[in-house]
C-alpha positions in Angstrom: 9.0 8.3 9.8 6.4 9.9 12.3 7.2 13.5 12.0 5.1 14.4 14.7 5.7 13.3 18.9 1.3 12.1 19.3 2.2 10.0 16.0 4.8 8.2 17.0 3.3 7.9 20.6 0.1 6.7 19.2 2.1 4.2 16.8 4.3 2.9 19.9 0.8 2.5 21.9 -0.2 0.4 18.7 2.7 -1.7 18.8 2.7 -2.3 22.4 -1.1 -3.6 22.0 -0.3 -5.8 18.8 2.4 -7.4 21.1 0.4 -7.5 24.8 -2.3 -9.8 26.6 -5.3 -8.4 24.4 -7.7 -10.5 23.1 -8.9 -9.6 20.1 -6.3 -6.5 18.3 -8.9 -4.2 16.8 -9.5 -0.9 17.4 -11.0 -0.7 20.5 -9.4 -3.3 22.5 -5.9 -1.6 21.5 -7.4 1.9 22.4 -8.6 0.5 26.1 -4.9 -1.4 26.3 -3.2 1.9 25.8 -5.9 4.0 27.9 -7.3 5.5 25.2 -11.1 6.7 26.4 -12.3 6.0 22.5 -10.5 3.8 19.5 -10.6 7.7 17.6 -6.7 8.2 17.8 -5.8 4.3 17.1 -8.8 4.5 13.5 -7.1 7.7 12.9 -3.5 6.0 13.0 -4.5 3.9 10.1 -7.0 6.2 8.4 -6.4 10.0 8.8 -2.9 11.1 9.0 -0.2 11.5 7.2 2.6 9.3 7.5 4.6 6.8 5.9 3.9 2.8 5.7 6.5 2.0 3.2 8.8 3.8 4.7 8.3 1.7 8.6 8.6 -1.4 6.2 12.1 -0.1 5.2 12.8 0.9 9.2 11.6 -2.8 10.1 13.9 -4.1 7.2 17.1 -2.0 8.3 16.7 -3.4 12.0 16.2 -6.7 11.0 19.4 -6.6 9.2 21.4 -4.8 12.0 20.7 -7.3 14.3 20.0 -10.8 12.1 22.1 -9.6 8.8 24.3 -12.4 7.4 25.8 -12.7 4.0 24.9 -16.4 3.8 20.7 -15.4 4.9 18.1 -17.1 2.8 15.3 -14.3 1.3 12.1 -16.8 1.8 9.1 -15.7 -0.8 5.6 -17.3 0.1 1.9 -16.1 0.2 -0.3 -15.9 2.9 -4.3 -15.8 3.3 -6.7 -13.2 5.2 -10.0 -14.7 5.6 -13.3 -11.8 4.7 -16.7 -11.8 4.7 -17.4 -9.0 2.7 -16.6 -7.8 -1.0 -15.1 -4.1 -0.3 -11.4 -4.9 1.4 -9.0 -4.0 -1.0 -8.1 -7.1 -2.7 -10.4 -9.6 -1.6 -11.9 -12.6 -4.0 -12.6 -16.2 -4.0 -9.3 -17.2 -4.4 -7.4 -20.2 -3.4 -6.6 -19.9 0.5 -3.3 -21.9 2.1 -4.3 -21.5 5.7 -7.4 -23.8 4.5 -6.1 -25.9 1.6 -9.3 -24.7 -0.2 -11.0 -21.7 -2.0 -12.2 -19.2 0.1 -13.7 -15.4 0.0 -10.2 -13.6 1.6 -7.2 -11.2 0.6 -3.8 -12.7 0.0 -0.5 -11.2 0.3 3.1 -11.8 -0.9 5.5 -12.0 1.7 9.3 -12.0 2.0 10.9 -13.2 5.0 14.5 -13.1 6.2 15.5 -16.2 7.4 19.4 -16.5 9.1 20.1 -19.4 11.5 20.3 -16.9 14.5 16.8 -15.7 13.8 13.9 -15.0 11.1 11.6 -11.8 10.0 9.6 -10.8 7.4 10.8 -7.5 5.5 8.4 -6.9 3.3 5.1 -7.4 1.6 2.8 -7.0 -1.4 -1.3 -7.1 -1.5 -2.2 -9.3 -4.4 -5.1 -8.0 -6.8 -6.8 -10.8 -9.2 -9.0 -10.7 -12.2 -12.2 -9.1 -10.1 -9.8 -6.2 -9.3 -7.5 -5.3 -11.6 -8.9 -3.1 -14.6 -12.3 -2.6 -12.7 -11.1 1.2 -11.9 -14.7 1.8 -10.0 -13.6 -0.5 -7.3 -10.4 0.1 -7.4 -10.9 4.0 -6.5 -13.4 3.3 -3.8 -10.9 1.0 -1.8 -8.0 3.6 -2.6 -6.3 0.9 -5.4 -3.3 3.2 -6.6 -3.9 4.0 -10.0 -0.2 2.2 -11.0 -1.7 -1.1 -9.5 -5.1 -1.0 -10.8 -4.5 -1.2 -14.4 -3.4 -5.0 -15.0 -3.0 -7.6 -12.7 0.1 -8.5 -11.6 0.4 -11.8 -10.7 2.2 -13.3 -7.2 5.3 -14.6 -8.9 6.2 -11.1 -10.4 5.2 -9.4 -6.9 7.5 -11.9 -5.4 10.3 -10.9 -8.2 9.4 -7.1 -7.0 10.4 -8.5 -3.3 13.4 -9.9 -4.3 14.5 -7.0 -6.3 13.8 -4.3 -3.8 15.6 -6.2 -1.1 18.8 -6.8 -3.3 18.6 -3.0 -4.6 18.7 -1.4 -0.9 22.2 -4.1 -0.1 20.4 -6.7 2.4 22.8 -9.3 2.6 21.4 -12.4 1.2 22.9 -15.5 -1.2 19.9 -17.5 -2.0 16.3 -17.5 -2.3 13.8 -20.1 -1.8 10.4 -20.6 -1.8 7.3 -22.9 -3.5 6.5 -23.8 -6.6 4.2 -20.8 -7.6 7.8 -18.7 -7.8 9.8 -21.8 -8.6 8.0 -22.3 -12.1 8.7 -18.6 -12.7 11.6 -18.5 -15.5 11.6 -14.8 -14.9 12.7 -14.7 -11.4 15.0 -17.5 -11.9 16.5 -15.8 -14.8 16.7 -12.5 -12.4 18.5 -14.3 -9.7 21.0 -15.8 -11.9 21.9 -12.6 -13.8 22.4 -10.9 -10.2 24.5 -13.8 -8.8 22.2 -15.3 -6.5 21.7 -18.8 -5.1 18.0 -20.6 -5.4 16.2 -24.1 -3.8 12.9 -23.5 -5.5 10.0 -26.4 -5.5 8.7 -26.8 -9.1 6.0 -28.8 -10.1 6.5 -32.2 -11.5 5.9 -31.1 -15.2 8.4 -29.0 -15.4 11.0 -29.3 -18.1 14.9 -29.3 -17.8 17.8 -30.2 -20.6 19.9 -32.6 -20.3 22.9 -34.0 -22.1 22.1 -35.7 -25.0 18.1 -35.7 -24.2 16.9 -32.1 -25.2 14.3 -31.0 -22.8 12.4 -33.4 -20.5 9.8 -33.4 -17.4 11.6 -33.6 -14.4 9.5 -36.7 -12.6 9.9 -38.5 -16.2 14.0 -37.7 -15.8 13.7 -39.3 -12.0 12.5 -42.1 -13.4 14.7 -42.5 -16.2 17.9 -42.0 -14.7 19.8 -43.9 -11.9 19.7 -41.5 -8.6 21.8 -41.9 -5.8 19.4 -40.8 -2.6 21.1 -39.6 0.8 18.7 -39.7 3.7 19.0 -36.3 5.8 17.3 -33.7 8.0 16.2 -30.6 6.5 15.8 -29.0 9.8 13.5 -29.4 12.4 9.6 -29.6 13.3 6.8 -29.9 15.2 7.5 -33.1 15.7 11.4 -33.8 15.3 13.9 -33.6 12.7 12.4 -33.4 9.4 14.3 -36.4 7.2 13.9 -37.2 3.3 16.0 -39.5 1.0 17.8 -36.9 -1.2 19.6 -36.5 -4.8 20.7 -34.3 -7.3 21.1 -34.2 -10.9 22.8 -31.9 -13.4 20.3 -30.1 -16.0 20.5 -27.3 -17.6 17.6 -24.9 -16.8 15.3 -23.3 -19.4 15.7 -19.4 -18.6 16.5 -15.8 -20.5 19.6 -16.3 -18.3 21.1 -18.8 -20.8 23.7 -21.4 -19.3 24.7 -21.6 -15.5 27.8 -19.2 -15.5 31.2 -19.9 -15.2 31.6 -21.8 -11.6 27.9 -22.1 -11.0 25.8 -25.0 -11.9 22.1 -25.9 -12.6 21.0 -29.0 -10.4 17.9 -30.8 -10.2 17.2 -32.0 -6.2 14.6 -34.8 -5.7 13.5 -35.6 -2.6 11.6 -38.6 -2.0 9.3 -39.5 1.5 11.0 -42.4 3.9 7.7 -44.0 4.3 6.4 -43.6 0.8 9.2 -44.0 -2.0 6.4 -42.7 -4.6 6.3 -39.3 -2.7 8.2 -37.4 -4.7 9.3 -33.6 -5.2 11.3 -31.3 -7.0 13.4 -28.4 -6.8 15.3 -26.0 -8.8 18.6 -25.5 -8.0 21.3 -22.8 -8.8 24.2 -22.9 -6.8 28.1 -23.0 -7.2 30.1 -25.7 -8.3 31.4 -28.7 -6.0 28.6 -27.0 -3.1 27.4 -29.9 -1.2 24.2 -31.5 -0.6 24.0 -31.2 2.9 23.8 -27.3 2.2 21.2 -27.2 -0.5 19.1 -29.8 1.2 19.5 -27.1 4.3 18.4 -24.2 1.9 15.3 -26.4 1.3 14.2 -26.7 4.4 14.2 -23.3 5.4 11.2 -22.6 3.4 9.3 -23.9 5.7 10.7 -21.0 8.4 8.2 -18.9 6.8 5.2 -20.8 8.1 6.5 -20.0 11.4 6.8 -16.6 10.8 3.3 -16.2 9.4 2.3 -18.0 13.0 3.6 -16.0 14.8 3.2 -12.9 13.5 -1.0 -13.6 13.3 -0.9 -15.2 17.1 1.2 -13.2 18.8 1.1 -9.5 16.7 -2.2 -9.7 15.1 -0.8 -9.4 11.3 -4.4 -10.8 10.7 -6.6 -9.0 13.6 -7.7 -5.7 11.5 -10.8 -3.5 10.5 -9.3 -1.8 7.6 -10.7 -2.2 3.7 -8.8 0.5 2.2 -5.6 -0.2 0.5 -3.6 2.4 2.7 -4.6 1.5 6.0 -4.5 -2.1 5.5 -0.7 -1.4 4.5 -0.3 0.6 8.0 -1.7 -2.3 10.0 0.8 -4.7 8.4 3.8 -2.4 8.7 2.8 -2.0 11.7 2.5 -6.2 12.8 6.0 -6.4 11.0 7.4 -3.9 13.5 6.0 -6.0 16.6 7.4 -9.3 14.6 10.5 -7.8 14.0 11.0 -6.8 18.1 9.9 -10.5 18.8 12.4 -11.7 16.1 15.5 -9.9 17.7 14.9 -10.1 21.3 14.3 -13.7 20.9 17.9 -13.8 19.3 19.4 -11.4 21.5 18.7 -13.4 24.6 19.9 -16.8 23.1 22.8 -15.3 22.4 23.2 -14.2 26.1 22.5 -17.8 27.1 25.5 -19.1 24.8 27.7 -16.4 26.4 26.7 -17.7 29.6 24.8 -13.8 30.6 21.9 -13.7 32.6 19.0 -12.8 30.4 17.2 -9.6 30.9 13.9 -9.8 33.1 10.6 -11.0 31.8 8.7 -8.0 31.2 6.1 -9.7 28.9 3.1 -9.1 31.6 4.4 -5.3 32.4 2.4 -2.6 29.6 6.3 -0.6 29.8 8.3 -1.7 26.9 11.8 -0.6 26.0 12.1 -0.4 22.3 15.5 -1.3 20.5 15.8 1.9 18.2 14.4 1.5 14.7 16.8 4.6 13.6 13.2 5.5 10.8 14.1 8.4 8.5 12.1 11.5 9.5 9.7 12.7 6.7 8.7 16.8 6.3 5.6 17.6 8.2 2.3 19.1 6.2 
């Protein structure tokens, strides 16, 4: 990845500040945390020389999967908001922002995280372009746009089927996918995942239409209505405040997609869930799963959507996925490589030392106030110097 010894030690010093006591994770509080007399080497890190973001990504992924892999994970697509001032960051519009619930001036970015019950990463990512930026190729050159991304826009449901696809194509072992509505409305992705043989819980919104037997297609809060439902109440995993419980049920449909019918030993299913306090609170989910699988596990599927959230938390808290001063496309890329590296070391040292408890081990030290760190190895591919 680095081919060069002051580029990996200046990428290890940047790492080491995403994840230690600093304040505020730009460039000169990182350069005075790793004793740097000016924030040159850490602007140049992102800037200036030559070295690989998409190819740490694929490092981060490939440790992530050494140590969390499981052939049962759930590949978790959301988006996720960077608030701006300005108009130059690659990206940035008045676009709808989730962090607020409203329209703000930020970028956003498509996310994918890996989410086992041992532990939970992201893996990879995607800046999101809109209207104002795609097909303007002035702007687009000045905040280094590649040219193969500048053209059209592409919208977040096709960069999430990009995720998807990349993960499945480099064998990350995964059997479902969820995520919101914005992908669960998607007939393409769903289409893609049932053609590869893939599992999905995917929120749509109530106007969504489904076939039935007998009823030809039909919106899916009009078939709730229509149709008797038996609801189980269970947790879909816990939250801030406790075990998170809904009344759930499922219904055979048939899915609109370029897949065609479910396959032989899968099945389409419609899951409603429905609020204990407020039986009018309803929402739907796509379902593709195989035959006789139980509700307990798709309603489990469900609910770790929501283990995304705490990724995005914690990565902007504790590695500073949010705290940069880049505009370009290709140093904003570094940054974010970068704060999936720290994530990822949180991820699986977090894991690694539950699993000591449950062994009955002692845990290693807590070096967390110490600036020495010993890093698990991320075994990156070494790229050609010059």
């Amino acid at each position: 990845m680095f081919s060069r010894k002051d580029l990996r030690g200046n990428a290890r010093a940047y790492v080491k500040a995403l994840l230690g006591p600093v304040d505020r994770k730009n460039s000169w509080q990182i350069a005075v945390h790793a004793g740097y007399v000016t924030p040159d080497r850490v602007k140049d890190l992102l800037r200036r020389t030559r070295w690989s973001w998409s190819g740490l990504r694929d490092g981060v992924r490939a440790f992530v999967v050494e140590h969390l892999g499981d052939p049962q994970a759930v590949l978790v697509l959301d988006e996720t908001a960077f608030l701006k001032k300005g108009t130059k960051s690659a990206g940035v519009a008045r676009q709808y922002a989730g962090i607020t619930g409203q329209v703000e001036n930020c970028q956003v970015a498509v996310f994918a995280a890996y989410v086992t019950p041992a532990g939970r990463a992201l893996i990879d990512f995607a800046l999101y372009l809109g209207k104002t930026w795609a097909g303007d190729a002035e702007r687009c050159r000045e905040a280094g746009v590649p040219a193969d991304r500048a053209k059209a826009v592409v919208t977040r449901a096709e960069l999430g089927r990009r995720l998807v696809e990349r993960t499945r194509c480099v064998g990350v072992p995964f059997a479902r996918v969820a995520a919101d509505s914005l992908y669960g409305q998607d007939r393409g992705l769903r289409s893609a995942l049932e053609r590869r043989g893939k599992g999905y819980v995917m929120a749509v919104p109530c106007d969504e239409t489904v076939i039935t037997a007998g009823t030809g297609p039909v919106r899916v809060d009009a078939l709730a209505a229509g149709v008797p439902l038996v609801f189980e109440r269970r947790s879909c995993g816990a939250g801030p405040k406790g075990e998170r419980y809904y009344d759930w049920a499922l219904a055979e449909v048939v899915w609109p997609s370029d897949a065609g019918p479910a396959r032989r030993g899968w099945q389409h299913l419609l899951l409603v869930r429905r609020s204990v306090t407020d039986p009018s609170g309803l929402a739907f989910f796509a379902v593709h799963a195989r035959e006789s699988t139980a509700l307990s596990a798709i309603v489990n599927v469900a609910g770790m959507r929501w283990g995304v959230e705490d990724c995005f938390e914690t990565a902007k808290s504790d590695c500073g996925l949010d705290q940069y001063e880049v505009r370009h496309w290709e140093p904003w890329h570094r940054h974010i490589a970068l704060a999936l590296a720290a994530f990822a070391f949180l991820a699986v040292t977090a894991t690694r030392t539950a699993r000591l408890k449950q062994a009955g081990e002692p845990a290693a030290p807590d070096v967390s106030d110490q600036p020495a760190i010993t890093w698990p190895p991320l075994n990156l591919p070494v790229l050609p110097s010059g």
